[in-house]
N, C-alpha and C positions, 0 to 999 in steps of 0.2 A: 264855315266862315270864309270871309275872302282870304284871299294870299297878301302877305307885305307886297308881292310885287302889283297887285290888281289896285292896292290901294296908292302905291306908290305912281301906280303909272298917272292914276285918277286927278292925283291931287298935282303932279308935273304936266298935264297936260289943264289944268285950271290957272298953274301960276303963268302958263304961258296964253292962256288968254284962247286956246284953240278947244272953247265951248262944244263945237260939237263935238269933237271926238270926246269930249269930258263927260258930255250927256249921253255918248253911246257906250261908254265907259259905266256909266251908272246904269242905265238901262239894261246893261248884261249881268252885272255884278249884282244889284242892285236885292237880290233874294238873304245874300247873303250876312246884311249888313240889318235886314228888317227880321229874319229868323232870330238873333241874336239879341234882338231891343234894342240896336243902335239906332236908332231912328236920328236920333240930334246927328248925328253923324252924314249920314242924308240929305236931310231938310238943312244942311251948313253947306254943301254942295249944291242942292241945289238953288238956294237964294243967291249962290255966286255965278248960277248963267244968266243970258238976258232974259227978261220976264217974256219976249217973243219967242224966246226957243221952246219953256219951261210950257207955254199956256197952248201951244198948238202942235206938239210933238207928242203923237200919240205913245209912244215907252213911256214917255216921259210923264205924259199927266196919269199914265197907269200907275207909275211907281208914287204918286203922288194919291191915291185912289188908294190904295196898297196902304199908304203910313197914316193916312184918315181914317180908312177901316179900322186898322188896327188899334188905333189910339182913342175910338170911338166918337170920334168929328163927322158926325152924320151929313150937316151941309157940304161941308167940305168934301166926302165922300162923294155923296150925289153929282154937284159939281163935276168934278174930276172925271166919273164916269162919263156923264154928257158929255162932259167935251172930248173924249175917247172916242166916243159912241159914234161922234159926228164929224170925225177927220176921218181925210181922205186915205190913211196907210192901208196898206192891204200886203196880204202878205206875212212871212215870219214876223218876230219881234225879237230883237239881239238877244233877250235872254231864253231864246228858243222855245217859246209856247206859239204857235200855228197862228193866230189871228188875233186881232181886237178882241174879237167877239168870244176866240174861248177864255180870254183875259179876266173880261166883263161878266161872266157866267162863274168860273171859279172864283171871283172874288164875293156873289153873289153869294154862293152856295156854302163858302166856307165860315162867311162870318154871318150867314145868318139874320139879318136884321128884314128881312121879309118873313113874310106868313108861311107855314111848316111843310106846304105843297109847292110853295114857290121855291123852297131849299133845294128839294129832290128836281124839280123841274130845271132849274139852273146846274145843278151836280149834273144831270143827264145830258145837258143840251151842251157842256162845257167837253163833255165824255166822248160825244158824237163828233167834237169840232176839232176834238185833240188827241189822236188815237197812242202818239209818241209816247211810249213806256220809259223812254229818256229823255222828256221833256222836265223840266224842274219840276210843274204843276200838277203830274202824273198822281203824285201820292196825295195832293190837297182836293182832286178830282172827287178821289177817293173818300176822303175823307170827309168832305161836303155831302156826300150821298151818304156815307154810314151817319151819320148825323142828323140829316133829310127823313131818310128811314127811320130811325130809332123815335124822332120825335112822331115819327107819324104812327107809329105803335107799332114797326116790322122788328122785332130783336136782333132774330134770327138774321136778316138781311145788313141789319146793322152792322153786327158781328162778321161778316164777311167781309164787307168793305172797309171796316174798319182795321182789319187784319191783313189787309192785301196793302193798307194805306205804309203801315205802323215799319214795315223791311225797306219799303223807297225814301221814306226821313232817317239821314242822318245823325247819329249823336249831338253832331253841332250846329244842329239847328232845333236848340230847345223848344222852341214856341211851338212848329205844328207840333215835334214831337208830343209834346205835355199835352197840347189840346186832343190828340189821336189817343193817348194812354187816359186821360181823362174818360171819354168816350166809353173806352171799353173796360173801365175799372167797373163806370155804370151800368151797363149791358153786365159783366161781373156780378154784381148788387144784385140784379134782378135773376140771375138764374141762381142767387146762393151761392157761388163758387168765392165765398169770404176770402180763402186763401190770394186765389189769382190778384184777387178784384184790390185786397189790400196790397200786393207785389206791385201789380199797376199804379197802387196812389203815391207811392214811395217811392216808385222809378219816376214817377213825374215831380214829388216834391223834392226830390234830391238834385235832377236838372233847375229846378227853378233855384235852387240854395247854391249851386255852383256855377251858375252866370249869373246870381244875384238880380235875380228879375222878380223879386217880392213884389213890386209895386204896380207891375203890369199887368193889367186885366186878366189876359190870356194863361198868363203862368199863374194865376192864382184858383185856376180851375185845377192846381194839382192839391192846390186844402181843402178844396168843396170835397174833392175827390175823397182824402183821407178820412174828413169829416163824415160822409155818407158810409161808411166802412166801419168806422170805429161806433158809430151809434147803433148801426145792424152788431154788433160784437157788444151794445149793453156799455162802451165806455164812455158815459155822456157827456163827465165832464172835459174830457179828453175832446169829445167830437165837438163839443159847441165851438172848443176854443178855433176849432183848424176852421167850422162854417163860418162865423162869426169871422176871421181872418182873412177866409177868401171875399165873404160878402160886401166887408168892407169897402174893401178895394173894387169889385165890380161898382158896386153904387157910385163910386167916383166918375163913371166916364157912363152915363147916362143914355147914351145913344149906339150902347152895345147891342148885341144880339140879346133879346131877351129869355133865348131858352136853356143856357146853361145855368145863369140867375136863377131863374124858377127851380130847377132843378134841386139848386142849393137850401132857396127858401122854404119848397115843402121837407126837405129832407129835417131843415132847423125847427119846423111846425112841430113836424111828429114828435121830433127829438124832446120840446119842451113840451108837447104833450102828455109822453113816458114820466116828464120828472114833477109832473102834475102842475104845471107850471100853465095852466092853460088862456090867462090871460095876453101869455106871452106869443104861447101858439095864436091864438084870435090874429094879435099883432102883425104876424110876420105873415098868416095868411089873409088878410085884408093886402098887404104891398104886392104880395102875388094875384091878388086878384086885380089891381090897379093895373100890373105891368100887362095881363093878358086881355084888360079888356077889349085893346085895340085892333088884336086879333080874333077877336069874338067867332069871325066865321073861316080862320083857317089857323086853329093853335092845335091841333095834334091830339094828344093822347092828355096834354095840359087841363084841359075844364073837367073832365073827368077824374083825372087824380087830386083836382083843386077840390071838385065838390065832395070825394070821401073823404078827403080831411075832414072838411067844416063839418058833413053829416056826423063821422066821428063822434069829432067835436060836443056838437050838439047831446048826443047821444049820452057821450060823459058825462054833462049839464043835468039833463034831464035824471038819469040815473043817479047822481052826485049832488045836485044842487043843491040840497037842503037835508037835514039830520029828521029821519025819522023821529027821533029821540035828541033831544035837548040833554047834552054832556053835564054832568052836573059838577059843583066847583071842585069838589076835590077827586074826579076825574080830569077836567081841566089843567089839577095842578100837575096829575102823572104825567098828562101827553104833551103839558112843558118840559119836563124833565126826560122824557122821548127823545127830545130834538136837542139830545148830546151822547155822551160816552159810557153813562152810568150805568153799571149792572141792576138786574134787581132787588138786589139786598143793599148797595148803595140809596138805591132813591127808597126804598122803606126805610132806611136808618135814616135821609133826607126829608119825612115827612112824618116819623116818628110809628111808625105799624109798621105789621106784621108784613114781611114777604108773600106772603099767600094774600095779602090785602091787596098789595099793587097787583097781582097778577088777574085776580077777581075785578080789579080795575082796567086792564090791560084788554080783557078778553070783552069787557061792555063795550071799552072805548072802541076796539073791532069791529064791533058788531054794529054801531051805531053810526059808523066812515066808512062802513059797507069795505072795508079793507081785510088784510088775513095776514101784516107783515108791521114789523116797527118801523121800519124807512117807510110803508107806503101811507101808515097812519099817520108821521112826519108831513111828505108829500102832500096829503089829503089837507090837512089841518094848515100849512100853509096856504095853500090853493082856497080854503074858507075865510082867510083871516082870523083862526083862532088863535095863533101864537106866534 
């Protein structure tokens, strides 16, 4: 975070009306205040210089580039980069990243909102322009290639950059941090390491609950995180709740990066798949296949894990979709009384026979939902509409 006195000098050299040092003031500070989710904090500084300083000052429309990215304002993003792109600065930039141009690359890389070869291509070209291991943008360099990689299907490579990223961020700069622990909770998930991979979602959900950044895109990749962790551990209802809380909040700012989204959405498919919920899965993988068609011909490792879903899917359908055997009514009535708490000699004294009746019922209704468990012949029979 900045210092009382960085902001102090910021906002005394604004009342005194001496803009530019105000704007070189922000332009150095300027990481510190967007790490944190102050953005209003920012964008109130900066609508108080003259709109000639704010629109042709290349720090300056970078940090503006910087609060659009993050906020998910894709025009405004855009924007802001051209006009970067196309000023005359050369040279450092106050908040000590090497060029424009490695500015315009990390910001590229780190949020993502290009095609899955364009991430690593922008991470690398950002890598080449900025060698400074003390530069701010050092660990985001980073971090934009472990991400680059991961979605391009390199794990392993992920995992390196992602852990070289995770020692140069700050405790008090939540946002890369959660977005860098998010990363590799995933790379975690995939190799089985549940343990790590759950330490990872909790160090990032615990940052997002103590700078109260619930609302922010970015800090909300630390409940996808959770979410994807708790469903691998079988806690389903536990995991929809934290998917379902992060996706929220992504869905709000439309002009995100769409590959942490995806991430989350196949993770909520499968999840309702398991809970034989599969109209729901259809649901949530139909919006993933929405978000990825635009990347049709550079989305990563995404068409591939979208289509064994649906195959899955399908699969279940095919297997499932119809009762050999037509349930008759007063098996019907047991695999009502299934979907609660009742022992078996309760729902025999409930339908007036014999204990061994419901059970000779129990073992058809099995065999007939292609199931072998009371929750999945539950499961099943909802997923039918029989009860």
């Amino acid at each position: 975070m900045c210092t009382a006195f960085e902001e102090r000098s910021t906002r005394h050299a604004i009342a005194a009306k001496d803009y530019e040092r105000a704007g070189m003031l922000i332009a150095r500070y300027w990481y510190g205040y967007l790490f944190v989710g102050q953005t209003t904090t920012l964008e109130r500084w900066l609508d108080t210089l003259p709109p000639d300083l704010v629109h042709t000052d290349a720090a300056l429309l970078l940090v503006q580039a910087w609060i659009a990215a993050l906020q998910g304002r894709g025009e405004e993003r855009k924007r802001f980069l051209a006009l970067a792109e196309g000023s005359s600065h050369e040279g450092t930039l106050p908040d000590g990243t090497a060029s424009v141009e490695s500015s315009v690359a990390t910001i590229r890389s780190v949020f993502a909102y290009g095609g899955v070869q364009s991430i690593v291509q922008a991470a690398r070209r950002a890598g080449t322009l900025d060698l400074d291991q003390t530069s701010p943008q050092a660990a985001l360099v980073r971090m934009g290639l472990g991400n680059g990689l991961y979605f391009s299907g390199d794990s392993s490579g992920a995992r390196g950059a992602l852990e070289g990223a995770l020692p140069l961020i700050r405790t008090d700069q939540p946002l890369p941090r959660i977005a860098a622990l998010f990363m590799l909770s995933v790379v975690a998930v995939d190799e089985e390491r549940l343990g790590e991979a759950e330490s990872l979602a909790r160090e990032a959900c615990a940052l997002a609950d103590k700078y109260g950044l619930q609302g922010i895109p970015q800090a909300a990749l630390a409940y996808i995180a959770l979410g994807r962790v708790l469903a691998e551990r079988g806690k389903l209802d536990e995991a929809e709740k934290e998917l379902v809380s992060g996706l929220s909040v992504r869905r709000m700012f439309p002009d995100l990066s769409p590959w942490a989204t995806l991430l989350g959405l196949l993770a909520l498919a499968q999840m309702r798949s398991a809970r034989g919920d599969r109209a729901g899965a259809r649901t949530v993988l139909a919006e993933a296949r929405t978000i990825i068609k635009p990347f049709a011909d550079d989305a990563g490792i995404f068409p591939e894990l979208l289509e064994r879903q649906e195959r899955r899917l399908r699969t279940n359908k095919e297997r499932h979709g119809h009762l050999n055997e037509e349930l008759t009514e007063r098996e019907l009535d047991v695999l009502r009384l299934l979907d609660g708490a009742l022992a078996t000699q309760q729902m025999a004294d409930s339908l007036y026979v014999a204990p061994s009746t419901v059970r000779t019922h129990i073992k058809s209704i099995y065999r007939k939902l292609g199931v072998t468990s009371r929750k999945e012949a539950v499961q099943e029979a909802h997923a039918k509409g029989l009860i």
